[in-house]
C-alpha positions, 0 to 999 in steps of 0.5 A, a space after each residue: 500500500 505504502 508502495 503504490 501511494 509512493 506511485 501515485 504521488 509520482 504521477 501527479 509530478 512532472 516530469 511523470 504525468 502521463 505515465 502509467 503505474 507499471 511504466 513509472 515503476 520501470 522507469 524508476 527501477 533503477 533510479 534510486 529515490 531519496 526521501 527528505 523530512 524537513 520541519 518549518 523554516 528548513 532551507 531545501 536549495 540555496 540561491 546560486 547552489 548547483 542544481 545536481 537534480 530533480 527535486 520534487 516536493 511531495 509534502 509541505 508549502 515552500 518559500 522561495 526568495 530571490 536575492 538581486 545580485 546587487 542586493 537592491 532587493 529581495 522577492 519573497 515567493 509564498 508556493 503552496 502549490 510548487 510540484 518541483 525545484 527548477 526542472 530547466 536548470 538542470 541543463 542549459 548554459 546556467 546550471 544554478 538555482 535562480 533563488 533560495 527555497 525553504 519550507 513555511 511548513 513541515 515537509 517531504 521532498 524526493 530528489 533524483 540524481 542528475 546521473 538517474 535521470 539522464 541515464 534511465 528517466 530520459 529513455 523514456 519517450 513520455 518523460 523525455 517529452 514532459 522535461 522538453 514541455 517544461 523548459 519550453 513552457 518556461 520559455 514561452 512565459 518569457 517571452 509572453 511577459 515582453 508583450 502584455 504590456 505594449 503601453 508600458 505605463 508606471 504601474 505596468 512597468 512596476 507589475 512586469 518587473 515583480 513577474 520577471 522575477 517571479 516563478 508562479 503568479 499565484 501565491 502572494 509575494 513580498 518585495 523589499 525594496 526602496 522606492 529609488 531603486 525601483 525607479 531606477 530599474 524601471 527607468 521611472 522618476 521616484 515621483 511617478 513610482 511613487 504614485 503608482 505604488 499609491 494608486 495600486 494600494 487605492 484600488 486594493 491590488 497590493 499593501 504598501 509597508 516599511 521598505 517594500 509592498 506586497 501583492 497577494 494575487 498578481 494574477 488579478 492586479 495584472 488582468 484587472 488594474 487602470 493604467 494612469 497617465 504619469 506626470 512628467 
């Protein structure tokens, strides 16, 4: 019983969707599976960390935070919903992990060797199709980001810049940042951010606070708010 809960909790994970129970047990044979308890607060990857493999997070809310490199801020992702740990990291030309992740509860992860997955998991056709669907979709939500907005007002310039820093549109997010630095990666007066910030606040899309915001449903804010014509 205990074995067959196990399968079945695979397949609710990328990249085995689609797979029978028969299929994944012969797929992972000889792939050995490593199971981890955390508690609250326990960090599972660090950011900058290499990504050695598959990590999939079978039990538990995960945090992720992200460091801008030149420490001008910090976004806080809460993920109550993340399946795996940046799956199209495990190839490509930068093989780390974007930001950190941590538990905000009790959790379980199951992590496979790089090593496992190109040797046995890659061999089959479904999985090998699921890895390629979730790089390209990554890819794909990138470049959607560079056209939701044609007129680039404040406030969408403010909201492009959380979401090409974010990993999922749900989930609430915390940014800590200045008002100045803000303006200066967008490329805005601190006037005009300013502004934005505040109206953003009036129509109940985030909860401005000491040193930084926070946006509970993004997904909303970005298909509901009015543009405002900024001062110049």
């Amino acid at each position: 019983l205990m074995e067959l809960t196990m399968f079945e909790r695979l397949l609710q994970l990328p990249p085995f969707q689609g797979l029978t129970t028969r299929e994944i047990s012969d797929a992972t044979a000889h792939v050995r599976l490593d199971f981890v308890n955390y508690h609250s607060g326990d960090e599972i990857v660090m950011q900058g960390e290499r990504c050695r493999g598959l990590i999939y997070i079978i039990q538990g809310e995960v945090v992720a935070e992200f460091r801008d490199t030149d420490n001008r801020f910090c976004l806080t992702e809460h993920l109550p919903h993340l399946k795996v740990i940046e799956p199209y990291n495990l190839f490509g030309m930068y093989q780390t992990y974007s930001r950190s992740y941590s538990f905000a509860s009790s959790g379980r992860t199951l992590s496979i060797d790089k090593a496992m997955v190109l040797r046995y998991l890659m061999a089959n056709d479904i999985i090998k199709i699921n890895m390629m669907n979730i790089t390209c979709n990554k890819y794909q939500q990138t470049q959607r980001l560079l056209c939701l907005f044609p007129d680039d007002t404040v406030q969408q310039k403010i909201l492009k810049f959380i979401l090409a820093h974010s990993i999922s549109r749900k989930g609430t997010k915390e940014v800590q940042i200045k008002m100045t630095a803000l303006a200066h990666i967008i490329h805005e007066t601190r006037l005009n951010v300013s502004i934005a910030l505040n109206q953003l606040q009036e129509l109940g899309f985030l909860t401005l606070q000491r040193g930084g915001f926070v946006i509970k449903n993004i997904q909303q804010t970005t298909d509901s708010f009015t543009p405002f014509t900024p001062h110049k």
